[in-house]
N, C-alpha and C positions, 0 to 999 in steps of 0.2 A: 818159418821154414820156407824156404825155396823150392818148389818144385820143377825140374825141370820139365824140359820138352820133349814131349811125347814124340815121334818117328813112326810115319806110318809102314810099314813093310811092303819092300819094293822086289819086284824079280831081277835077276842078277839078266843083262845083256853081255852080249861079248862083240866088239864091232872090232874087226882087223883095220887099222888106219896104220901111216906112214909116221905119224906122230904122236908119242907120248903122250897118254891118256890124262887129263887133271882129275884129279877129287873136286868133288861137287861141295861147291861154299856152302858152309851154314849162315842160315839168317841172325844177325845179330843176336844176341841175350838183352833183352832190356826190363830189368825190375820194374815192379811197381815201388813207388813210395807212397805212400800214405802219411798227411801232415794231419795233426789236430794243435789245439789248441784251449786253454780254461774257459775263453770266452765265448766258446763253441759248444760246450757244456750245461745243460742247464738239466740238474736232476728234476726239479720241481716238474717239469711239463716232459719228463724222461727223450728227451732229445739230446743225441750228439749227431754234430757237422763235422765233416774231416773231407780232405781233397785227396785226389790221386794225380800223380804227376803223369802218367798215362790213361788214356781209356782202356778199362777195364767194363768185368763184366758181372759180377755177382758180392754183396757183402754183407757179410756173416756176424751177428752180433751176440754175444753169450756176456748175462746180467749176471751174476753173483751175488749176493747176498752175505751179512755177517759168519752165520752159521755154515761157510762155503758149500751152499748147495746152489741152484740154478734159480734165479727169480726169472726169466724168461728167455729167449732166444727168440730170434728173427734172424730171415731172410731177406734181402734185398734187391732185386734184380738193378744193375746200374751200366747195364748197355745203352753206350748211346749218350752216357754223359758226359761233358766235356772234361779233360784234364784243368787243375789247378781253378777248379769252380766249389764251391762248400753244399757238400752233398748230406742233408738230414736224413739220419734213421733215427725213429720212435721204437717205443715199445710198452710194454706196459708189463707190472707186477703189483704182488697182492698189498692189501693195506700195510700199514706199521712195519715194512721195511724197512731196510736200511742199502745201498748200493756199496758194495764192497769194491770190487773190481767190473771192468769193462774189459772184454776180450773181442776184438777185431777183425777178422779176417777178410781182405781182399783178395779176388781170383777174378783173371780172363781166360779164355777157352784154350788160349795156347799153352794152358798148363803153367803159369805163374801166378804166383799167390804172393803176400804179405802181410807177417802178422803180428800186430799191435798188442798192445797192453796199456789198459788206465787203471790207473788206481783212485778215482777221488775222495775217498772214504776219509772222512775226519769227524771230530766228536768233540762240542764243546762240552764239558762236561757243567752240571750244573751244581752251585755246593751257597755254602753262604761263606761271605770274605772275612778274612781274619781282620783284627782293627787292631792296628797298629798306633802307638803313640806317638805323637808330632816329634817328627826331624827321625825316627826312630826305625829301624828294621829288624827291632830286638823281638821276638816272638814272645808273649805274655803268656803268661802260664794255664789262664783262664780259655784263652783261645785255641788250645790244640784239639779242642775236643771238636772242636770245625772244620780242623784239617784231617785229623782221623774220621768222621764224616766224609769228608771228600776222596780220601786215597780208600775208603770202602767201595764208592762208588767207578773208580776208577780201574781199581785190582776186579771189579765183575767186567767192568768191558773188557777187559786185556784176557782175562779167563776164557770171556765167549769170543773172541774173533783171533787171539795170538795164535792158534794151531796154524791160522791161513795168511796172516799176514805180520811182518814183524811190526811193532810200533816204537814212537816216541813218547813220549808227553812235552807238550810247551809251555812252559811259564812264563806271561806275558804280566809285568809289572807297573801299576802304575799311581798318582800321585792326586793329590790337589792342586790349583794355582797359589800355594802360599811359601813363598819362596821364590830363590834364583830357579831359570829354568834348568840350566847344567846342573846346579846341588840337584832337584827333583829328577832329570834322567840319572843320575848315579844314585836316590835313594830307589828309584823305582827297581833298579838292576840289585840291589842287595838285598830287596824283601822278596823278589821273586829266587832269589838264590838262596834265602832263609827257608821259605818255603820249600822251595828242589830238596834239600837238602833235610827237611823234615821227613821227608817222603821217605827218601832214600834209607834214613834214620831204621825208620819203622818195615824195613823190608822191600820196597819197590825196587826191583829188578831192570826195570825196560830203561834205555837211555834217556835222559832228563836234558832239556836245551830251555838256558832262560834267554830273556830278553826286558830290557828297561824301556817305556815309554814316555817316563814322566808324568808331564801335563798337557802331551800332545795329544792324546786323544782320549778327550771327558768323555764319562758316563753322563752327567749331569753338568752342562755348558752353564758353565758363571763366570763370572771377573777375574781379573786377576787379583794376588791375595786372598781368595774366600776360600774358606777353610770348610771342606764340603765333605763327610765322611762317603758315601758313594762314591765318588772317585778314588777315595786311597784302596783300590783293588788290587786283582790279581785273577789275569784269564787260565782258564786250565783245559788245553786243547789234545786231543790223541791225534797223532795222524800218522804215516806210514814212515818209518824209522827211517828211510832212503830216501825222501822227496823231500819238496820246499817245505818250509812253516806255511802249515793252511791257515793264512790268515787273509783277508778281503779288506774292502771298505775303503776305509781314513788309514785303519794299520799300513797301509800301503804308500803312504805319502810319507810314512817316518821313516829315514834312514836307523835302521838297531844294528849292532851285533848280536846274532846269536849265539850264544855258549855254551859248549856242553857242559852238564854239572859232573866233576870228576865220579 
């Protein structure tokens, strides 16, 4: 929200002149912006940097927590600091958090403010991987009891944090080196869509988006043709129904599509 500018209260003159009175200019309106960015982020050591395109004067940070209540807030005073420079706020919250959202607020004295929203919250979920048989993204009969396992684990975080924020789930697909690498991106994309689509089967509600990796990014780095059952996986990521695929690392040097599972 934009606040505007405050006007001190002036007494009215009357001055008799030979020429037509002007209205008195206002001084320009000039927002702040405020830029952040992911690499500017670092939860571990609870630091975000973010610029102002103007010097400003004070900035307001409200942590959130899974259970949408408050993990801390801070004050900043940031008089005095240059425009378009990365300006650190710290803070600190209690053990076995989790960081839900980040809320923002920049203000200078002239009554302009600007206000921000992060969202970094994501969750890999932790489960053990179905094993799929060579060439294959036929789902075995013996293995669903490991996806039922996992979408239990999944349906409790979506219980504890969906009231506060919407989510996805991402299924991130992927292979051995034993085969073409095109066959292995198109098997990784149908076992992670075997998967979505189990989910879905058994009642998962939230929107589902796969994605195929292949054999671009091993668990367990071998040759190529070695038939390595660790790497025939599958990631299972939550993260905020509206935002990019939280995914980091190596994931990032693969071109995917992501697809939502109908």
């Amino acid at each position: 929200m934009l606040v505007g500018v405050r006007w001190p209260l002036l007494a009215l003159l009357f001055v008799v002149t030979t020429a037509d009175a002007q209205p008195a200019k206002k001084p320009a309106f000039v927002p702040i912006k405020v830029t952040y960015d992911a690499e500017h982020l670092d939860l571990d050591k609870r630091t975000l940097q973010f610029k102002v395109g103007r010097p400003a004067d004070t900035a307001d940070l409200t942590v959130i927590g899974e259970d949408g209540k408050d993990l801390s807030k801070v004050s900043l005073p940031i008089t005095g600091k240059p425009a378009d420079t990365w300006i650190p706020i710290t803070w600190t919250q209690p053990a076995n958090t989790r960081v839900m959202i980040l809320k923002l607020r920049v203000a200078s004295e002239d009554g302009v403010a600007q206000n921000v929203e992060l969202i970094p919250w994501s969750v890999a979920v932790d489960h053990e991987d179905v094993n799929f048989a060579s060439d294959s993204a036929k789902l075995e009969a013996g293995e669903t009891a490991k996806l039922d396992a996992s979408l239990g684990k999944i349906a409790e975080i979506v219980k504890r944090s969906d009231r506060f924020l919407k989510m996805r789930l991402y299924i991130a697909g992927h292979t051995d080196t034993v085969g073409p690498n095109a066959k292995n991106r198109k098997l990784s994309i149908d076992r992670a869509v075997a998967i979505g689509k189990y989910f879905r089967s058994k009642g998962l509600a939230i929107p589902v988006t796969t994605a195929g990796f292949g054999e671009e990014v091993l668990k367990v780095k071998t040759a190529d043709n070695t038939d390595e059952r660790a790497n025939r996986r599958a990631d299972y990521v939550l993260g905020p129904a509206a935002g990019t695929p939280p995914f980091k690392g190596p994931y990032l040097k693969v071109r995917v599509g992501w697809t939502p599972l109908p």
